[in-house]
C-alpha positions, 0 to 999 in steps of 0.5 A: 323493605325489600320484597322476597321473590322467591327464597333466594331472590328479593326485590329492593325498592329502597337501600335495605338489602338482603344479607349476602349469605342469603344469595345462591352461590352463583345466582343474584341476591337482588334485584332493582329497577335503577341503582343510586349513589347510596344504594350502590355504596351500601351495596358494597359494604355489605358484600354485593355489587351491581350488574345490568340484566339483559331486561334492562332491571339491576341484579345484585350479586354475591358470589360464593366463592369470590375473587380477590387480590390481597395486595401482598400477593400481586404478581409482578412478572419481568415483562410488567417490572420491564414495562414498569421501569420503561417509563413509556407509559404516564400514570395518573390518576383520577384526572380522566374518571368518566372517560376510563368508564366509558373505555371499560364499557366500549372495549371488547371483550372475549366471550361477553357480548354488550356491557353493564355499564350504562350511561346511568351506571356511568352517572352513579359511580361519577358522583360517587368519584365526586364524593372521593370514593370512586377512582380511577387510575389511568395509563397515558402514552404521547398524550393519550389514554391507552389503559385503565382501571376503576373501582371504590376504595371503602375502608382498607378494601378496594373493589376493583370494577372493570379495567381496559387496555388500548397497548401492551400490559397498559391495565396491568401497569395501571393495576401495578401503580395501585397495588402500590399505593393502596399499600402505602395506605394500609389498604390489603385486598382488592375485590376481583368479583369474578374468576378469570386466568387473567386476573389469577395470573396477577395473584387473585385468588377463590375465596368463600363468601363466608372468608370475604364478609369476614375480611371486610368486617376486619377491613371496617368496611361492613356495617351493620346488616 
């Protein structure tokens, strides 16, 4: 059972989480000392995904409002649909998993100094790709992987975790790819996490917690709290 630090906060020992609504819009509802396959895929069926603290604990995290892309709304703009029919870029997917990991975590980012995503982080979410949850897909040029994405695909939802890009709309090629294929599999929203101009210049829109709990009951992602 988890234990309760404070009225927002709790502390988990084992896979029972706290309901995501009890989660201060901007602040963790969660927190661990390591993460497990099985942790990290209740986690997200219930609303809530993982961050590593600066002391090194797991925060657990429900953001109100929320990031999203319904897959109908990706914006697809004339340069990516000229990149897109280029052909300069192979897209594959799920044939370089771990190293996309190690990309997003090595790349650098504005305004973000280190990353959250560790070698044990890199561990968990490899297994889960072992079990077919997990994915990644990948943008290669001349042989070399130069962009990319993972994330969880759970029901009709994909939760998107980080991206990269070594060329020139490399991730929004390999996000592109996605886009489409989720909808040939029924698949509607991929979960943005946090707002960014990037990611809202591809379609992603603020949702309340309340609206994305409920998509993901509909989405037969959700079990029972």
């Amino acid at each position: 059972m988890p234990v309760q630090l404070s009225r927002n906060l709790w502390f988990i020992k084992g896979d029972d989480f706290p309901p995501a609504e009890t989660a201060e819009a901007d602040g963790p509802v969660a927190v661990s000392c390591g993460l497990t396959p099985e942790r990290v895929l209740k986690a997200y069926r219930r609303g809530i995904f993982p961050w590593l603290s600066d002391c090194g604990m797991v925060l657990w995290w429900s953001p109100d409002p929320r990031m999203v892309l319904a897959v109908d709304n990706f914006k697809c703009s004339r340069s990516l649909r000229k990149a897109l029919r280029s052909g300069v870029f192979d897209i594959r997917e799920d044939s370089a998993f771990a190293e996309v990991m190690q990309a997003c975590a090595s790349v650098p980012r504005s305004g973000q100094e280190g990353t959250w995503i560790t070698p044990e982080f890199i561990a968990v979410y490899n297994v889960l790709h072992d079990r077919g949850i997990a994915h990644s897909v990948e943008t290669w040029q001349n042989g070399q992987l130069v962009g990319g994405l993972y994330g969880l695909q759970i029901g009709r939802f994909f939760f998107g975790e980080s991206m990269f890009a070594y060329r020139s709309d490399a991730s929004k090629v390999a996000l592109a790819h996605l886009v489409a294929r989720l909808k040939e599999q029924g698949v509607t929203h991929i979960d943005c996490q946090q707002e960014t101009a990037h990611l809202a210049s591809l379609g992603a829109r603020l949702m309340s917690r309340a609206l994305f709990l409920t998509l993901l009951k509909t989405a037969g992602v959700a079990e029972a709290a």
